[in-house]
DOZA-238499 format. One record per atom (N, C-alpha, C): residue number from 0; residue in three letters; chain; atom name; y, z, x. Coordinates in nm, 2 decimals. Last residue first. Example, Ala and Ser with C-alpha at 12.3 -4.5 7.8 and 13.67 -1.06 7.14 Angstrom:
BEGIN
  nr rest kette atom      y      z      x
   1  SER     A    N  -0.22   0.71   1.28
   1  SER     A   CA  -0.11   0.71   1.37
   1  SER     A    C   0.00   0.79   1.29
   0  ALA     A    N  -0.57   0.78   1.32
   0  ALA     A   CA  -0.45   0.78   1.23
   0  ALA     A    C  -0.33   0.78   1.32
END
This chain:
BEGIN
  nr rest kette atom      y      z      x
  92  UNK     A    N   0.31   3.25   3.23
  92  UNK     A   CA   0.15   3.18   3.21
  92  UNK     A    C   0.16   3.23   3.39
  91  UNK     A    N   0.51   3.33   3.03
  91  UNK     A   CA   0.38   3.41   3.03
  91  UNK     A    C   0.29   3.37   3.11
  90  UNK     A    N   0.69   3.13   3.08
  90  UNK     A   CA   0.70   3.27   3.14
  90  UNK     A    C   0.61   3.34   3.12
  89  UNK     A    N   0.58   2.92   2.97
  89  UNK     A   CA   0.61   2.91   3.09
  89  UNK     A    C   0.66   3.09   3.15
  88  UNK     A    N   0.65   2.99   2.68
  88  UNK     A   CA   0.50   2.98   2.74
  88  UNK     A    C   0.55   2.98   2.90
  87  UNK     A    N   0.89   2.96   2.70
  87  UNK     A   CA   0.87   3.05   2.67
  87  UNK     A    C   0.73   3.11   2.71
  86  UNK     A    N   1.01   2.69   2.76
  86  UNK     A   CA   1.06   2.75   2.79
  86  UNK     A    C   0.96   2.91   2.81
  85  UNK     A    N   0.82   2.60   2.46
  85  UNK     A   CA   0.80   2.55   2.62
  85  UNK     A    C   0.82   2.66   2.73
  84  UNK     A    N   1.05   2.65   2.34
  84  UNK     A   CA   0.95   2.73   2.31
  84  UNK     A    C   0.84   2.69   2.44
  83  UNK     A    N   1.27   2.58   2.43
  83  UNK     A   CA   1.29   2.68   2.41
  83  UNK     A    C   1.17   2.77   2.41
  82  UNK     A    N   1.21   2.27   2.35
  82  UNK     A   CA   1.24   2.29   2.49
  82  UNK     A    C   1.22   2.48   2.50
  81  UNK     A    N   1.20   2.26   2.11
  81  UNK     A   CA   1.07   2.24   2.19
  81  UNK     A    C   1.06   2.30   2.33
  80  UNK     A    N   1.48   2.34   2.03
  80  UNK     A   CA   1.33   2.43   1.95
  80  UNK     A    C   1.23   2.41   2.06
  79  UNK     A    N   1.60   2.13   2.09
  79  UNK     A   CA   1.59   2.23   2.16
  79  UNK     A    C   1.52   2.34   2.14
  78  UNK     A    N   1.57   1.94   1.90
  78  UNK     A   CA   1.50   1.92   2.05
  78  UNK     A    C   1.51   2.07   2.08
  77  UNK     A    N   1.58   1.93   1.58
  77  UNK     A   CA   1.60   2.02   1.67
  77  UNK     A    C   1.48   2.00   1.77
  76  UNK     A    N   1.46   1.69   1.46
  76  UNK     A   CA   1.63   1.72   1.45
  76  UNK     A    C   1.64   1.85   1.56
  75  UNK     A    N   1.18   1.78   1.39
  75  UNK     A   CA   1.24   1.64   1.45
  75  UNK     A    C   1.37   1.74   1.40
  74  UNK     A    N   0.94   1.94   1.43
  74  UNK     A   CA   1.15   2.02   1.42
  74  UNK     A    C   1.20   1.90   1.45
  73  UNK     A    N   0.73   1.85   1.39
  73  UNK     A   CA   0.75   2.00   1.28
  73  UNK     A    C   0.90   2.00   1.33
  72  UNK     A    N   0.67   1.68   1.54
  72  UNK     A   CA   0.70   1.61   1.44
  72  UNK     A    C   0.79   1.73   1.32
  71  UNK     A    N   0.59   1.69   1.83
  71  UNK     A   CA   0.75   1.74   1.77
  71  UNK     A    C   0.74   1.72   1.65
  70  UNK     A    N   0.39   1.73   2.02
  70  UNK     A   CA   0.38   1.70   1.88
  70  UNK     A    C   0.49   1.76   1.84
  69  UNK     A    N   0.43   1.80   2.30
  69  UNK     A   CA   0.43   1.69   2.28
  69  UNK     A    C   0.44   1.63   2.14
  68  UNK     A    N   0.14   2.05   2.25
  68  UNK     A   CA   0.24   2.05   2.32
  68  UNK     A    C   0.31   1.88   2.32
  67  UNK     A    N  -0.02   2.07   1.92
  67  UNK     A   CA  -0.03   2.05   2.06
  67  UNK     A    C   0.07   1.99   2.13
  66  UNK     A    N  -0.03   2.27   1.68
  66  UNK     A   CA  -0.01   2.14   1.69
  66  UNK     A    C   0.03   2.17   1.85
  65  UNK     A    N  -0.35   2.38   1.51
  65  UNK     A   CA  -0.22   2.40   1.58
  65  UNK     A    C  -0.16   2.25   1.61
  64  UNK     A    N  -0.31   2.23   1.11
  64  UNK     A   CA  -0.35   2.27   1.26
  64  UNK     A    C  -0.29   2.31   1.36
  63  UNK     A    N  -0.24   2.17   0.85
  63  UNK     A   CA  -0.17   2.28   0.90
  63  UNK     A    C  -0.28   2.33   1.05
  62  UNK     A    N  -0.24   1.92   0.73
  62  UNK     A   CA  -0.20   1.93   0.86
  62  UNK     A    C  -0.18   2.04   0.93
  61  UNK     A    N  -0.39   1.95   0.49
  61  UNK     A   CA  -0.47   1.91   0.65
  61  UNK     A    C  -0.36   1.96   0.74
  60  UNK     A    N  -0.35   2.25   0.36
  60  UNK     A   CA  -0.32   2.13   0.36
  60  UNK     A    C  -0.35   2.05   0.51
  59  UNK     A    N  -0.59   2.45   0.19
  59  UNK     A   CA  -0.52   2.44   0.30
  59  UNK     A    C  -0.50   2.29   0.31
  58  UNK     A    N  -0.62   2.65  -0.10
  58  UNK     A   CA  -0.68   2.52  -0.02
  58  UNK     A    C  -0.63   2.55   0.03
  57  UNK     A    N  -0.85   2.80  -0.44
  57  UNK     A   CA  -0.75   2.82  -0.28
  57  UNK     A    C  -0.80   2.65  -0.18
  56  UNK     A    N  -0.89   2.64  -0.72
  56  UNK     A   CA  -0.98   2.69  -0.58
  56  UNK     A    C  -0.86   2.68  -0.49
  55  UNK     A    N  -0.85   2.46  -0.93
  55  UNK     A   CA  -0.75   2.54  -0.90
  55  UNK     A    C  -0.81   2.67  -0.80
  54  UNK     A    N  -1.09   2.27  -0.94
  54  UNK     A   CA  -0.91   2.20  -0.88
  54  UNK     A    C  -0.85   2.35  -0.91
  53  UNK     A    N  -1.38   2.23  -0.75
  53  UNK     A   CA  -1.27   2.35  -0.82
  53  UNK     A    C  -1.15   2.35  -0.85
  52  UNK     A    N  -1.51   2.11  -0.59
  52  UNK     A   CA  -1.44   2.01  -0.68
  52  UNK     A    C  -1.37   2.09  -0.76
  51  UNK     A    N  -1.64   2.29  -0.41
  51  UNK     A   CA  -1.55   2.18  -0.39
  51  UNK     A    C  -1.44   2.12  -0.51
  50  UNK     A    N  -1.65   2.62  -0.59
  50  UNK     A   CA  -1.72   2.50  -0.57
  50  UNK     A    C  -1.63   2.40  -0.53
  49  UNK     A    N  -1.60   2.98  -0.47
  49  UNK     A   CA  -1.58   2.85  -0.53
  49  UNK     A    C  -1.66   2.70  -0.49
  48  UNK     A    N  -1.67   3.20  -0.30
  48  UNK     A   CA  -1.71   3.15  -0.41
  48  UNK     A    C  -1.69   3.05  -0.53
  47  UNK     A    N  -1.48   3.23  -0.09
  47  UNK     A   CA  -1.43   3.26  -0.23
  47  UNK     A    C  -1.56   3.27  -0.36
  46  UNK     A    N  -1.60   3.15   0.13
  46  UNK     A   CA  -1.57   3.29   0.13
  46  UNK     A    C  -1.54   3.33   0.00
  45  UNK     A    N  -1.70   2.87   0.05
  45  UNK     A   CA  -1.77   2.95   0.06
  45  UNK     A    C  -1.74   3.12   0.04
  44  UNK     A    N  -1.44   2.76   0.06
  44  UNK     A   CA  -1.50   2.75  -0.10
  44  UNK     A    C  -1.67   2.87  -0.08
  43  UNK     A    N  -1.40   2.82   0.29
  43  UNK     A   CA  -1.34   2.88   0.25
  43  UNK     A    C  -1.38   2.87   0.11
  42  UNK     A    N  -1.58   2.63   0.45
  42  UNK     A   CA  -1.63   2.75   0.44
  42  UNK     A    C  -1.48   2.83   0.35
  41  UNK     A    N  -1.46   2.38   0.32
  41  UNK     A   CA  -1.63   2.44   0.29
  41  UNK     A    C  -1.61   2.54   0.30
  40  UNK     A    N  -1.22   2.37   0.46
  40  UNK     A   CA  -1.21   2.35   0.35
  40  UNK     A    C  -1.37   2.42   0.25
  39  UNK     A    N  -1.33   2.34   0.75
  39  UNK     A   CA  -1.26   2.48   0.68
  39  UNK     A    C  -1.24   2.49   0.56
  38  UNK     A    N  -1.44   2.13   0.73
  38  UNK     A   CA  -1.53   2.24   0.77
  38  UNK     A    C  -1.48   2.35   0.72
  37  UNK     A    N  -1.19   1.94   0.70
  37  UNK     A   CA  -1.29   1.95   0.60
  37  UNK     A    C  -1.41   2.08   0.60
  36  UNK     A    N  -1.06   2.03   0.95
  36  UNK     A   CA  -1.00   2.09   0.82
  36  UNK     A    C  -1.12   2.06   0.67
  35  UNK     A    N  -1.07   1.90   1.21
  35  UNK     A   CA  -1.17   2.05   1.16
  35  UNK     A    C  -1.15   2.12   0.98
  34  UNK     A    N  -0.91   1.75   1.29
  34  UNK     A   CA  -1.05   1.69   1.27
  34  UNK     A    C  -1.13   1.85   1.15
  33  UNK     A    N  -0.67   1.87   1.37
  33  UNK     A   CA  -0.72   1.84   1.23
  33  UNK     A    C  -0.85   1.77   1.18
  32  UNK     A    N  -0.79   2.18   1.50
  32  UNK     A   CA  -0.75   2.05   1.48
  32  UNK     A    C  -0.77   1.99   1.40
  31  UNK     A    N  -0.77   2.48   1.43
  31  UNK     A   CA  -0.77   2.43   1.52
  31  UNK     A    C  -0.75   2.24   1.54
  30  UNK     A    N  -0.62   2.60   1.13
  30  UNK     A   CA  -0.74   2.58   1.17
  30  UNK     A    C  -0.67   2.51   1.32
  29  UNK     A    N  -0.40   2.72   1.06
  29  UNK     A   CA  -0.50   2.78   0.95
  29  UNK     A    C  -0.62   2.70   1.04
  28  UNK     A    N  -0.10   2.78   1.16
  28  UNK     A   CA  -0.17   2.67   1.22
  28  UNK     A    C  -0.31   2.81   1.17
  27  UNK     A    N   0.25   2.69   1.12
  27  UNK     A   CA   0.16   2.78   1.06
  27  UNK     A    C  -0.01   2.73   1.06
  26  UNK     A    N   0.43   2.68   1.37
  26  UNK     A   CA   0.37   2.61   1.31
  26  UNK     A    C   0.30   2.70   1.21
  25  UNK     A    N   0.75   2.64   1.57
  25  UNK     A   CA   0.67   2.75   1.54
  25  UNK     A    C   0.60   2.65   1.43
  24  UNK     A    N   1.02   2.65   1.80
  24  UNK     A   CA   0.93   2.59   1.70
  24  UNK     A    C   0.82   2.63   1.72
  23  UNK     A    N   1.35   2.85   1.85
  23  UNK     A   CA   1.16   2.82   1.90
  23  UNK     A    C   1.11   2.76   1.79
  22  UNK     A    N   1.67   2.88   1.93
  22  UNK     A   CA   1.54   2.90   1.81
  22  UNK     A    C   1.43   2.79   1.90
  21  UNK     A    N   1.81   3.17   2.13
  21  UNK     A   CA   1.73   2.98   2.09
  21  UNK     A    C   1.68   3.03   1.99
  20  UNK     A    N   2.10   3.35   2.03
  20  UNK     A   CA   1.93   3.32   2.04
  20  UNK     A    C   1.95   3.21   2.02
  19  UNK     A    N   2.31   3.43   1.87
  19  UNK     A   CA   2.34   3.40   2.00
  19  UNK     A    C   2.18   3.41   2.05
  18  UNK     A    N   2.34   3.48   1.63
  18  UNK     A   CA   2.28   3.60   1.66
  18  UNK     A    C   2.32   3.57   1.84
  17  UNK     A    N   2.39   3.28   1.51
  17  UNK     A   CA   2.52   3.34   1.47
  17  UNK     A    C   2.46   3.48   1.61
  16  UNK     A    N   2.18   3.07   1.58
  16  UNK     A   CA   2.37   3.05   1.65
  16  UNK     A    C   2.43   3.12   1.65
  15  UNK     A    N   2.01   3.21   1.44
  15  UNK     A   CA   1.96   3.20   1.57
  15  UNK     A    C   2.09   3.15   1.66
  14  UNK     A    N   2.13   3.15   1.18
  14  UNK     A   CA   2.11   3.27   1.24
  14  UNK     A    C   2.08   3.25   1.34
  13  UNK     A    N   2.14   2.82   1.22
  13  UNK     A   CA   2.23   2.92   1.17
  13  UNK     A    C   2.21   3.04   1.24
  12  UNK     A    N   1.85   2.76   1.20
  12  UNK     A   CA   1.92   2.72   1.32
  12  UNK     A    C   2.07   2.84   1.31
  11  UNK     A    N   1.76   2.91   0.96
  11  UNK     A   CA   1.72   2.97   1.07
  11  UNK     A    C   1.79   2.94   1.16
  10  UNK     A    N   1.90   2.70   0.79
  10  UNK     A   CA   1.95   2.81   0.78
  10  UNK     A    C   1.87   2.91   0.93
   9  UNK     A    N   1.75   2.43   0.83
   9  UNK     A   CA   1.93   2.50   0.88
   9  UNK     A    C   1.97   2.63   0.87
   8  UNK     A    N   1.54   2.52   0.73
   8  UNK     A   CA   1.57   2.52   0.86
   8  UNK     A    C   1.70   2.53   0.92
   7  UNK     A    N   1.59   2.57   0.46
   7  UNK     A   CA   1.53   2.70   0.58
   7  UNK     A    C   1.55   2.63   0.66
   6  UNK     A    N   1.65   2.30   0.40
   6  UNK     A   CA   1.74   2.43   0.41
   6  UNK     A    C   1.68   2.51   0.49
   5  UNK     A    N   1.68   1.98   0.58
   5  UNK     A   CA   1.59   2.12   0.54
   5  UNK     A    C   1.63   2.21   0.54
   4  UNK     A    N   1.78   1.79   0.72
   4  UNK     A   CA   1.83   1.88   0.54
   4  UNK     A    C   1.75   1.91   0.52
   3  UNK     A    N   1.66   1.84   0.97
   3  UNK     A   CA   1.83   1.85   0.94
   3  UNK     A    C   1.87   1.87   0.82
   2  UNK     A    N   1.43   1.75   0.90
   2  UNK     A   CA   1.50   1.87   0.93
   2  UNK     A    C   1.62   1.92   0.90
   1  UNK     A    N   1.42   1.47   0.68
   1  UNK     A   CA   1.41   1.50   0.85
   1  UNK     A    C   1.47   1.67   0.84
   0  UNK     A    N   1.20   1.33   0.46
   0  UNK     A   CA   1.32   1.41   0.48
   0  UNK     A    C   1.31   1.47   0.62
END
């Protein structure tokens, strides 16, 4: 399913038109790359005290890494999220 029928996202595109604001693409990023997600998967059965094979033990889904400049895949349907947030690094740096 592509963005475009993704309700929260139409609906953020929405406010961000009604408010007269870009909208920025944004990630929820729990580890650094996805190579690193099994490490993090350990040390979090660590912090909890749970064992790997604990099927109702807190997780994190691989992909939730940062995602690096180029990786649109989080707002296919909104280009201009990328461009915006690009846009935005570029004035801090």
């Amino acid at each position: 399913m592509g963005w475009k029928n993704n309700a929260s996202a139409i609906a953020c595109w929405q406010i961000a038109k009604d408010l007269g604001v870009g909208l920025v693409a944004a990630n929820m990023s729990i580890f650094c790359d996805g190579d690193d997600h099994d490490a993090h998967d350990r040390m979090l059965c660590i912090g909890t005290g749970k064992i790997v094979q604990d099927e109702s033990r807190m997780r994190y889904a691989p992909e939730l890494y940062f995602n690096r400049p180029g990786n649109a895949r989080v707002v296919q349907g909104f280009p201009e999220a990328i461009t915006n947030t690009l846009a935005i690094g570029d004035g801090v740096m």
